[in-house]
C-alpha positions as CSV (number, residue, x, y, z in Angstrom):
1,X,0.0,0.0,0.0
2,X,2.9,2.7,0.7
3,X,4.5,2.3,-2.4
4,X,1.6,2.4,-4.3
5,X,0.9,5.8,-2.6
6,X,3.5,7.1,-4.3
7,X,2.2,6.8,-7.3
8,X,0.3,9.9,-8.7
9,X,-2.8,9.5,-9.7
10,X,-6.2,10.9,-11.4
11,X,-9.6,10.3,-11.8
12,X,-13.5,12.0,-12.7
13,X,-14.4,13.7,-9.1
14,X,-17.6,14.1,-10.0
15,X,-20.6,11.7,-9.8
16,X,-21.7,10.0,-13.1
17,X,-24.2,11.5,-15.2
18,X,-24.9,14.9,-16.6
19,X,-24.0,18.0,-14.9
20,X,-23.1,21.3,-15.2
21,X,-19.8,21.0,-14.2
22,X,-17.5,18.1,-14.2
23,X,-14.1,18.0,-12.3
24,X,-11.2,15.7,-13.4
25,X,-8.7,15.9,-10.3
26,X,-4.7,14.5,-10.4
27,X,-2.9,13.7,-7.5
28,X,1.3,13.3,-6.6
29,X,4.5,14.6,-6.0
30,X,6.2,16.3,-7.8
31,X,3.9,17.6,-10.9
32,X,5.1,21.0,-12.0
33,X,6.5,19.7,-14.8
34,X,3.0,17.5,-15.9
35,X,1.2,21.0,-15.6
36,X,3.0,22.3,-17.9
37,X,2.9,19.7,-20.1
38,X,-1.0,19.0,-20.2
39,X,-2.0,23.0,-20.1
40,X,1.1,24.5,-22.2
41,X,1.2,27.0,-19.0
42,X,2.3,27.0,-15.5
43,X,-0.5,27.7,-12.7
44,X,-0.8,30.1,-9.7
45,X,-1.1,28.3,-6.9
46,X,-4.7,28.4,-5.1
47,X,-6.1,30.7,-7.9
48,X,-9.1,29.6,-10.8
49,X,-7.0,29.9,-14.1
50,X,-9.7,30.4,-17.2
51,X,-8.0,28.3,-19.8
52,X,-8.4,25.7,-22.7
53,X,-8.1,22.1,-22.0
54,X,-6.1,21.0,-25.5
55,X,-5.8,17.9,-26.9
56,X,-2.5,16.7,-28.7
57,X,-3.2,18.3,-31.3
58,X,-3.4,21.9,-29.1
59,X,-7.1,22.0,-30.1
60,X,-9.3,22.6,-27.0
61,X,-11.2,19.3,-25.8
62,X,-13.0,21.5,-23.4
63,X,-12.6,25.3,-22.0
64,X,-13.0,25.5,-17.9
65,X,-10.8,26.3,-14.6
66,X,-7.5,24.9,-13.7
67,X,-7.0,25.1,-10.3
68,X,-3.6,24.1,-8.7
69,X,-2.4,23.3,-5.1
70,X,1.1,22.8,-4.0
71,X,1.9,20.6,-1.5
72,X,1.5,20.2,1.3
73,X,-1.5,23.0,1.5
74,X,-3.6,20.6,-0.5
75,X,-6.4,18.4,0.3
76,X,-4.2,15.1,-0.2
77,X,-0.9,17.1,1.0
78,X,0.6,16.2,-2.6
79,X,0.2,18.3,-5.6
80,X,-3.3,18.4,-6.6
81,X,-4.9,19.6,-10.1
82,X,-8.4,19.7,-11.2
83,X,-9.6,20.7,-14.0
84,X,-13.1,22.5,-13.4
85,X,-14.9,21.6,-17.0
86,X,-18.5,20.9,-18.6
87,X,-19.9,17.8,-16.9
88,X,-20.8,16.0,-20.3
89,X,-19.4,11.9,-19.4
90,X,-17.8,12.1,-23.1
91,X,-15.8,15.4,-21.8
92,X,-14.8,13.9,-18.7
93,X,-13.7,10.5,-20.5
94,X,-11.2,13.1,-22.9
95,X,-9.9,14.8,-19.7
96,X,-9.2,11.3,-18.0
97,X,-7.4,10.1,-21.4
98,X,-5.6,13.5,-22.1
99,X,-3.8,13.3,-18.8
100,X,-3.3,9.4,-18.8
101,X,-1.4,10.3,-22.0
102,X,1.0,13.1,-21.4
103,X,1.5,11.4,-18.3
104,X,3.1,9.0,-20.4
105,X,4.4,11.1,-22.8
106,X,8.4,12.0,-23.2
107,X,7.8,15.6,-22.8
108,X,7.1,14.8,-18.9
109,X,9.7,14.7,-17.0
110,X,8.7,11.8,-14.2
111,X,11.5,11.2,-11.1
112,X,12.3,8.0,-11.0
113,X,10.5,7.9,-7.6
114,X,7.2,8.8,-9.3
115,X,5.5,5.7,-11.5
116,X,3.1,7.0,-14.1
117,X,-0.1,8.3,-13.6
118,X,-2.6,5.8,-13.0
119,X,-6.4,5.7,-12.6
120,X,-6.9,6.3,-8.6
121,X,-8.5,3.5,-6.7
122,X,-11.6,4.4,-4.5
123,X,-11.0,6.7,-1.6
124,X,-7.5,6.9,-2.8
125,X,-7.3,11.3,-2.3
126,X,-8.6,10.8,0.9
127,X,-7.0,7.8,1.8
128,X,-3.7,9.8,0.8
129,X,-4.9,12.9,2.9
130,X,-4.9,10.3,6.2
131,X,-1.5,8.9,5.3
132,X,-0.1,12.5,4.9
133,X,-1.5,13.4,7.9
134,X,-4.2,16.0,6.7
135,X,-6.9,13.6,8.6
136,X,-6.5,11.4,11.0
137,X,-9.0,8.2,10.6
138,X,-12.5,9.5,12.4
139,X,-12.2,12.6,10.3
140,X,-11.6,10.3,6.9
141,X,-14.4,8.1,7.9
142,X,-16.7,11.4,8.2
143,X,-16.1,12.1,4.7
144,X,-17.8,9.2,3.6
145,X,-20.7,9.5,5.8
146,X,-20.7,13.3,4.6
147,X,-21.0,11.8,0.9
148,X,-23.7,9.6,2.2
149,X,-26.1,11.2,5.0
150,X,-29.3,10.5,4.6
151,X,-31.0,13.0,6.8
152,X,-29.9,16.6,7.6
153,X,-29.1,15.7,10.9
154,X,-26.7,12.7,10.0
155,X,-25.1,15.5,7.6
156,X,-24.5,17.8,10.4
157,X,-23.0,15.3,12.7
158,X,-20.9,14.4,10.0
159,X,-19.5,17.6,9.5
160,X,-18.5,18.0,12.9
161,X,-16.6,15.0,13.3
162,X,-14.9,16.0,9.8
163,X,-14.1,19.4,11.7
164,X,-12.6,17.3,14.4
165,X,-14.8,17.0,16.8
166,X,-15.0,13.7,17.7
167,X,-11.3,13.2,17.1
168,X,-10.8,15.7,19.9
169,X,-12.9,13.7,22.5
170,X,-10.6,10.8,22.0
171,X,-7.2,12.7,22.1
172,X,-8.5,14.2,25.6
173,X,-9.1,10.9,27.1
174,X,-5.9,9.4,25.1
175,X,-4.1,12.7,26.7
176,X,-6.0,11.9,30.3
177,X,-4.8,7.9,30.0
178,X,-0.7,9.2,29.0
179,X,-1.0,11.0,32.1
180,X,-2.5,7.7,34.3
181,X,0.1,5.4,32.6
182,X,3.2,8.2,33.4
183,X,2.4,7.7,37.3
184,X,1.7,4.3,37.6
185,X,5.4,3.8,35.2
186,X,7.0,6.0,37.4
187,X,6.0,3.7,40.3
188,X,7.3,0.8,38.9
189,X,10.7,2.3,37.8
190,X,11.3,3.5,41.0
191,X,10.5,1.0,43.5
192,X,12.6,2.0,46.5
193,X,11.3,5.6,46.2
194,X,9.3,6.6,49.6
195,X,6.8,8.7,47.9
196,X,3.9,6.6,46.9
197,X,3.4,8.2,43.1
198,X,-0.2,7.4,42.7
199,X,-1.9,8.0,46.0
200,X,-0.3,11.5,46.2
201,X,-1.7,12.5,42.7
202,X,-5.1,10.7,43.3
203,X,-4.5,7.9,40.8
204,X,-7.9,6.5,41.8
205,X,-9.9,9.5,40.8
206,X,-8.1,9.9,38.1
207,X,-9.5,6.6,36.7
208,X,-12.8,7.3,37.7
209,X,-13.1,11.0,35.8
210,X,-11.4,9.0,33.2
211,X,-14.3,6.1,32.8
212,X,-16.7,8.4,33.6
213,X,-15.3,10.6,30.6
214,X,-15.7,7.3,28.6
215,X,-19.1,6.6,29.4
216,X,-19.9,10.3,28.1
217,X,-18.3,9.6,24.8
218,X,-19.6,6.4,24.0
219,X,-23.6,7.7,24.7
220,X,-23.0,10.2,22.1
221,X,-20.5,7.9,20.1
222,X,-24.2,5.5,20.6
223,X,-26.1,8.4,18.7
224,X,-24.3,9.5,16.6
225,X,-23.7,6.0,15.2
226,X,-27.4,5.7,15.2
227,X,-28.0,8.5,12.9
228,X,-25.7,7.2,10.2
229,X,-26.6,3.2,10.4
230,X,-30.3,3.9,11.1
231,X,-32.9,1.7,12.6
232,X,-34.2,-2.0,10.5
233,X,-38.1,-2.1,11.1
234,X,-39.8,-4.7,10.1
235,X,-43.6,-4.6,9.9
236,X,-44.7,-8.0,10.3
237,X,-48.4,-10.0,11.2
238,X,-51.4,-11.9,9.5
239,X,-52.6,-11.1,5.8
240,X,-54.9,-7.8,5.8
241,X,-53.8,-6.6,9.5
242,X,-52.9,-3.2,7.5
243,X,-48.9,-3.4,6.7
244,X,-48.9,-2.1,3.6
245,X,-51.4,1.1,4.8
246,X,-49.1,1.3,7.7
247,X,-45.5,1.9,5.6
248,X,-47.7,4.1,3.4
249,X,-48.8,6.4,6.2
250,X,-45.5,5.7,7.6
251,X,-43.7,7.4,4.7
252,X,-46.1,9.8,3.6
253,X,-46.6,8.4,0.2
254,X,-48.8,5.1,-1.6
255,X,-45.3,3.1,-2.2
256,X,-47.4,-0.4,-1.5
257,X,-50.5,-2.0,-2.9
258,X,-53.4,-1.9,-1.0
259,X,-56.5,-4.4,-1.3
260,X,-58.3,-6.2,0.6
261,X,-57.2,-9.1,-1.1
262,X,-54.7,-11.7,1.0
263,X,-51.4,-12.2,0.0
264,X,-51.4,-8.6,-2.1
265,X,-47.7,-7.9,-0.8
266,X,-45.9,-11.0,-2.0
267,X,-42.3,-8.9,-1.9
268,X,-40.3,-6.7,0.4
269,X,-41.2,-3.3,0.4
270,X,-38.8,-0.3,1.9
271,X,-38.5,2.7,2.7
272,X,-35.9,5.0,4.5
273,X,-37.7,7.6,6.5
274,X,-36.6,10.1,9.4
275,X,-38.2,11.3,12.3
276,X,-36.1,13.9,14.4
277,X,-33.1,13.2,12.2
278,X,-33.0,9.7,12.6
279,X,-32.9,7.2,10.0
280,X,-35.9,4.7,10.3
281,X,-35.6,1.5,7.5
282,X,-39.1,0.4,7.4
283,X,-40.0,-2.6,5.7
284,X,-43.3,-3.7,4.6
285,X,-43.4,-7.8,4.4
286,X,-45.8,-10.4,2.9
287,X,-48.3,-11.6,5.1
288,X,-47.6,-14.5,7.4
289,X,-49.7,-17.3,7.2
290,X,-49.8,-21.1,6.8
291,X,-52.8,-22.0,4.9
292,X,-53.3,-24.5,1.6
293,X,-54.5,-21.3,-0.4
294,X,-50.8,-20.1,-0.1
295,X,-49.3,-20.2,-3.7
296,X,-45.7,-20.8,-4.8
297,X,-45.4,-17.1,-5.2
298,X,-46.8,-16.1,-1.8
299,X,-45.1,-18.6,-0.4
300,X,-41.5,-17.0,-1.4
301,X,-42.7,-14.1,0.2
302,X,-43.8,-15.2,3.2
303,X,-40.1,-16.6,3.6
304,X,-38.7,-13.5,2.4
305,X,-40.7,-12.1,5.2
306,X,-39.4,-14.0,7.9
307,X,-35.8,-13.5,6.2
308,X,-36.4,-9.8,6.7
309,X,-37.7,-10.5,10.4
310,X,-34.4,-12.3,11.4
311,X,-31.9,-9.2,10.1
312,X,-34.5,-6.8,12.2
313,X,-33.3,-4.1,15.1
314,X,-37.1,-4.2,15.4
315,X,-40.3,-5.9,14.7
316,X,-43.7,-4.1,14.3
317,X,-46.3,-7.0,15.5
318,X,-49.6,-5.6,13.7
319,X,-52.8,-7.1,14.5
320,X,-56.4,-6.6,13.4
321,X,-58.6,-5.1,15.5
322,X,-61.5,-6.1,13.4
323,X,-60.7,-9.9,14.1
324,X,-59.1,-10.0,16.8
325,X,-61.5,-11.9,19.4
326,X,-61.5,-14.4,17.0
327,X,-60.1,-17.4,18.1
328,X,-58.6,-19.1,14.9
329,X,-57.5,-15.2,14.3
330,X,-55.9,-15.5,18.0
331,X,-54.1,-19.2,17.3
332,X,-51.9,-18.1,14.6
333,X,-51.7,-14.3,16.1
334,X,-49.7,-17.2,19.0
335,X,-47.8,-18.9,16.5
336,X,-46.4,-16.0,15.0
337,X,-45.4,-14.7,17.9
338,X,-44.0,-17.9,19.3
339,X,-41.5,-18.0,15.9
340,X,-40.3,-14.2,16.5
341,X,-36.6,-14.4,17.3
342,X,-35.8,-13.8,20.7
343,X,-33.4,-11.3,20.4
344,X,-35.4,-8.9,18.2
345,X,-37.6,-6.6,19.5
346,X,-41.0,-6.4,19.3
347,X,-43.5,-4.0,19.4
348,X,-47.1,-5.0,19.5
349,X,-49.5,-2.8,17.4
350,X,-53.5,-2.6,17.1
351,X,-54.6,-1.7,13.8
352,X,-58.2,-0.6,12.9
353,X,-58.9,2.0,16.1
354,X,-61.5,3.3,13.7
355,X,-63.2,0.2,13.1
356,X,-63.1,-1.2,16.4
357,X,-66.3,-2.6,17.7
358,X,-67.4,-3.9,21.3
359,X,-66.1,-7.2,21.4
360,X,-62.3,-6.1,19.8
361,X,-62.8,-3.4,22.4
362,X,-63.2,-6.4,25.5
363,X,-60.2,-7.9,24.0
364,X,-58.1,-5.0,23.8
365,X,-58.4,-3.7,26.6
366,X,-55.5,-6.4,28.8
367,X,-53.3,-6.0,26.2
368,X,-53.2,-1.9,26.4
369,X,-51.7,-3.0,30.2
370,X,-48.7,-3.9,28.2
371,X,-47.2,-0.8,26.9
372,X,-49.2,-2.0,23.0
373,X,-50.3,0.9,20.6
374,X,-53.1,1.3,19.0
375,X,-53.5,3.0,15.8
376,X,-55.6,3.5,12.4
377,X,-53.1,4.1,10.1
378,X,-56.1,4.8,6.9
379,X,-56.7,7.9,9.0
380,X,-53.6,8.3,11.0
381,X,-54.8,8.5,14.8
382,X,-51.6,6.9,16.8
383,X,-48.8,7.5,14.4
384,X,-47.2,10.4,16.1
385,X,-47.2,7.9,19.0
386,X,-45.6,5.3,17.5
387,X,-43.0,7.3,15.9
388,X,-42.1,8.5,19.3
389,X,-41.9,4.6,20.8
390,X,-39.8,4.0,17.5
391,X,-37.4,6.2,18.6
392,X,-37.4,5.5,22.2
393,X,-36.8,2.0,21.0
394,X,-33.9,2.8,18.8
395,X,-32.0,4.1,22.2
396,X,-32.5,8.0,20.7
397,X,-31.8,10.9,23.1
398,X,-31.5,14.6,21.6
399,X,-28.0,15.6,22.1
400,X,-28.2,19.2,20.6
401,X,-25.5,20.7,18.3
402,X,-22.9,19.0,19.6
403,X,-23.5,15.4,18.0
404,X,-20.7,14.0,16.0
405,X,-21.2,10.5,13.9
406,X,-19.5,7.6,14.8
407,X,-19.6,4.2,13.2
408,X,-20.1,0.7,14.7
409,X,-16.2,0.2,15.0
410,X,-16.0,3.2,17.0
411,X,-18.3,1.6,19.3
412,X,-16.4,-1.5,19.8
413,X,-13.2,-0.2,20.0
414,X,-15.0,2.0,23.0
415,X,-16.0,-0.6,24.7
416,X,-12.5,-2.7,24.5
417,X,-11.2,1.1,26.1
418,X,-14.1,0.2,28.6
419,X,-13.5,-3.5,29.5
420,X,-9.4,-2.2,29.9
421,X,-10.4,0.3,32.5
422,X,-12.5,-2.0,34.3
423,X,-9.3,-4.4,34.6
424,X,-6.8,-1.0,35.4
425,X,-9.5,-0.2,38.5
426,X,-9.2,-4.0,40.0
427,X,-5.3,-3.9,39.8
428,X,-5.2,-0.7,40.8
429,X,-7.0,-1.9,44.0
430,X,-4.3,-4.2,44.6
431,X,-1.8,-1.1,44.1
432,X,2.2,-2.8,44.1
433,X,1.1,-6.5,43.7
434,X,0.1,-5.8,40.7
435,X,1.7,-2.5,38.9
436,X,2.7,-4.2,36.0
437,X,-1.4,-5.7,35.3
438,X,-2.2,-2.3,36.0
439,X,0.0,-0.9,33.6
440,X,-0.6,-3.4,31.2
441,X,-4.2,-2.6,31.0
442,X,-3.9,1.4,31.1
443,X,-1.6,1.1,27.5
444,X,-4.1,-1.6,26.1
445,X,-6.7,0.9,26.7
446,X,-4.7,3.6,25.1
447,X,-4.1,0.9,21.8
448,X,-7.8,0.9,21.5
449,X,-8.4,4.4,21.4
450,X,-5.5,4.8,19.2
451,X,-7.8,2.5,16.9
452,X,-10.1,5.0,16.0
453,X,-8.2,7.8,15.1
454,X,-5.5,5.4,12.7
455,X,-2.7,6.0,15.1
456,X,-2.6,2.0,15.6
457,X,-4.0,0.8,12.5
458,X,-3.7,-2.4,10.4
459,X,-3.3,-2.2,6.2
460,X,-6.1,-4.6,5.9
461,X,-8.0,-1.9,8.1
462,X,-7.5,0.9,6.0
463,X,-8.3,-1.0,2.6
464,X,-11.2,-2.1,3.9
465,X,-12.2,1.6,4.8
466,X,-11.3,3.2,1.5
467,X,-13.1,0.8,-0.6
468,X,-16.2,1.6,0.5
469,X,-15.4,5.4,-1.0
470,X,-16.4,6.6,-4.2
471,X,-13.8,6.8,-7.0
472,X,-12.2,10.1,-6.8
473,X,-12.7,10.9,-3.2
């Protein structure tokens, strides 16, 4: 991986398509000389040049703005170019040749410690940018989930841990764990020493503000990975218990069939929606029954359904109000629930408020005991209430302006920083027997932490991160 970040590269930093404006951006060290050579003209640095784009021929394949950036004040910390053009694919495709070619050209004069230009790989520039120490690993991360909020909330969180902010939480309690580990080494280097090193500068406490430090930063670390993963709801129950009228009201638009008809849904339906900023996957589902009318079709579904049910962080349970003091409608209401998985939750929801009679009425009534909803989601009544459950459900607490985003292995190595400092308070209860535990745990602690901004950080780590970037970021 190092030496092929030497290489310089280029690619289209602009998403496919038609636009008005298409940028083509080269990256490396050393490319003076390749300016020259593509634009017939040398650039001043960190101003738009108006120019022509020629071909080898010196006829213009496109007129734009050629902007150059020394390094190190560039996004990558190399030389950068783009070239600022008409966002026609055909266009873009001549800029990408064009350069490939006088890259290779003899008029370029390439060091010997600069390959030619090649095509960049995905999340190579910023991949680059964390290797040259523009970014550290958090803030590279919050590019990505910059490029791909889905709510403006996730966007704004994302910005702020690209500004830093959640890099900075983990370099105070990294700063807060150098200082622990400095005392409890002095200790053990010196022994004979009268002064007792960590009583005298209140070791103990130190740990505590420490974990309690922690606990702060993983709650919002919690949150803010929240907003960018989002919640998996899957609505689930008998045929004609309202699932399909429920995602529709749910997203505010008819995105499934609705008839009265059983076995209408025989697919997965989705839908991404937000309340309060938060991401909410909602996934309508076939109904679930086991009955000889059940086709072939209906019967993929149905499995489908219960694939979908598996994979979920929760399950909406809907039942029908209209039938449910039925008793056959009350067996297989039991047997779905009986082959819910354990580990998912579930939230059990009344359908039909409108059309409720006496008897659903009787029958209702234990089961509202139980924290269940109730709703009519053909004219709405209950789904501000069960938005708000949703949410409760998804662990969601308003943190104000000061969220950043975090990502799922943030969250785990947090809680290996946790599970250290658990181990560094027993040991350090046992002060001189076991100093060298102690100390052990305190820099393991530090390791993890390290983790999430790339200062300890495998190659397989980093490909796997970059790869999931778009070609050209």
């Amino acid at each position: 991986m190092l030496a092929a970040s030497r290489d310089p590269i280029v690619a289209i930093a602009t998403a496919p398509g038609r636009g008005a404006v298409g940028i083509v951006r080269v990256s490396g060290r050393g490319l003076g000389a390749f300016v020259q050579a593509l634009l017939g003209r040398d650039l001043r640095p960190r101003e738009a040049t108006y120019l022509p784009f020629p071909d080898e021929h010196g006829q213009p394949i496109d007129h734009g703005l050629a902007l150059w950036f020394p390094g190190p004040h560039s996004y990558t910390g190399e030389d950068v170019l783009e070239l600022q053009g008409h966002g026609g694919p055909v266009v873009l495709q001549l800029l990408l040749a064009r350069c490939l070619a006088v890259a290779q050209s003899a008029a370029v004069e390439v060091p010997p410690r600069l390959p030619g230009l090649r095509p960049a790989r995905p999340g190579e520039f910023t991949e680059r940018a964390f290797l040259n120490d523009k970014l550290d690993l958090a803030q590279a991360e919050a590019v990505a989930d910059l490029i791909d909020a889905s709510t403006e909330a996730a966007a704004r969180s994302a910005s702020r841990s690209l500004a830093g902010v959640f890099s900075q939480r983990i370099h105070a309690l990294r700063d807060a764990l150098i200082h622990l580990r400095m005392l409890v080494e002095a200790t053990l280097d010196f022994p004979e020493e009268e002064i007792d090193f960590l009583k005298q500068a209140d070791a103990a406490g130190q740990l505590q503000r420490l974990r309690d430090a922690l606990a702060g930063v993983q709650a919002q670390a919690r949150q803010g990975a929240l907003l960018r993963d989002g919640l998996k709801v899957v609505i689930a129950g008998q045929p004609n218990a309202g699932k399909s009228s429920l995602l529709n009201a749910l997203a505010g638009a008819e995105l499934a069939i609705v008839t009265p008809i059983a076995g209408t849904t025989r697919d997965v339906v989705q839908q991404t929606i937000q309340i309060e900023g938060v991401p909410l996957h909602v996934i309508d589902t076939a109904g679930l029954r086991d009955s000889p009318d059940v086709n072939e079709v209906e019967k993929i579904g149905i499995a489908r359904a219960w694939g979908q049910i598996q994979g979920a962080d929760a399950v909406l349970f809907l039942h029908d109000l209209t039938r449910c003091h039925l008793p056959a409608y009350q067996a297989d209401d039991a047997a779905i629930a009986a082959a819910l998985p354990a580990d998912v939750t579930v939230l059990q929801v009344w359908n039909k408020v409108d059309q409720m009679d006496a008897a659903a009425r009787a029958a209702l009534e234990p089961r509202l005991l139980h924290g269940d909803l109730v709703l009519s989601a053909r004219q709405g009544d209950g789904l501000e209430a069960l938005r708000q459950r949703l949410l409760t459900l998804a662990g969601w607490q308003h943190a104000g302006d000061g969220l950043f985003m975090a990502r799922e292995r943030h969250l785990q190595a947090l809680q290996r920083v946790g599970h250290h400092l658990d181990g560094a308070t027993t040991w350090l209860s046992a002060q001189a027997e076991h100093l060298d535990l102690l100390a052990e745990e305190l820099r393991l602690a530090q390791h993890a932490l390290g983790e999430i901004t790339g200062e300890f950080s495998a190659d397989d780590l980093l490909g796997e991160i970059f790869s999931r970037f778009c070609i050209g970021k």
